[in-house]
N, C-alpha and C positions, 0 to 999 in steps of 0.2 A: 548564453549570449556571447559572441564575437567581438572579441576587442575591439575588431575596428566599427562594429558596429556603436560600440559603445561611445567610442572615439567620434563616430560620427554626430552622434547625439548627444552630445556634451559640447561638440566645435557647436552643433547648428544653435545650443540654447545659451551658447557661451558669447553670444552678439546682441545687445540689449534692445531692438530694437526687434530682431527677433526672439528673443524671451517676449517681452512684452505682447506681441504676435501670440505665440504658445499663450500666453497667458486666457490672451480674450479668447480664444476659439475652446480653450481648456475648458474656462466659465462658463462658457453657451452648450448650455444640455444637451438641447437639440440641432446644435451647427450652429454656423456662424456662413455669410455667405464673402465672398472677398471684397466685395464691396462696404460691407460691416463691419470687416476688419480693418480697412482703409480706415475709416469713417471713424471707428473707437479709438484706433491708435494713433492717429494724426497721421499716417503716411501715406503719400504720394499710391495710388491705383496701382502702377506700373513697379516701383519699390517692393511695395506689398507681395508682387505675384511673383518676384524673384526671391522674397524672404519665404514666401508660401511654399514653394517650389526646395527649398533646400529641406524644409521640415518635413516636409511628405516623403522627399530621398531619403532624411536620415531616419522615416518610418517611424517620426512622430505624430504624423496628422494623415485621416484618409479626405480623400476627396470625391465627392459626386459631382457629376453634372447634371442640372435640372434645368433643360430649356436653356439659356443661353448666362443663366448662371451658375456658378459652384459653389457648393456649400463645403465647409471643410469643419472635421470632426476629429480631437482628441485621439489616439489609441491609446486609452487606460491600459490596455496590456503590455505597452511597451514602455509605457511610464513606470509601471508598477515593475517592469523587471529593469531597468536602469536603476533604480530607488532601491530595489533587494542586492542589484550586483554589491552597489556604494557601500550601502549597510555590511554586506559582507567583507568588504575589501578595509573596513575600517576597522572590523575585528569585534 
């Protein structure tokens, strides 16, 4: 894994509003759509899809579109290898 990718995915979960974000779309097995993510975390539609949008860049969440909304889903793999880099870097 790429420092700066690290870097990037540590800045996007290092903002609480998007942790929280990460958090509920993480929960939801099967997706989560941006509008249920609004709706869970108390923020603003418009907010949301700027927090949405930095998480997807730092290639911690994918996103589909179905019809004229998006569901957006976890990457466990990139979780999982942020969590091994840490572990590593902590010895």
């Amino acid at each position: 894994m790429e420092k700066m990718e690290i870097v990037a995915q540590l800045s996007a979960l290092a903002q609480p509003t998007r942790l929280e974000i990460f958090l509920a779309i993480a929960r939801a097995a099967d997706g989560i759509t941006s509008s249920e993510v609004a709706e869970q975390t108390d923020t603003m539609p418009n907010n949301a899809s700027v927090h949405l949008s930095v998480l997807r860049n730092a290639g911690l969440v994918s996103s589909t579109k179905e019809g004229r909304s998006v569901t957006y889903r976890a990457k466990r793999d990139a979780l999982r290898s942020l969590v091994a880099f840490l572990l590593r870097a902590a010895g």
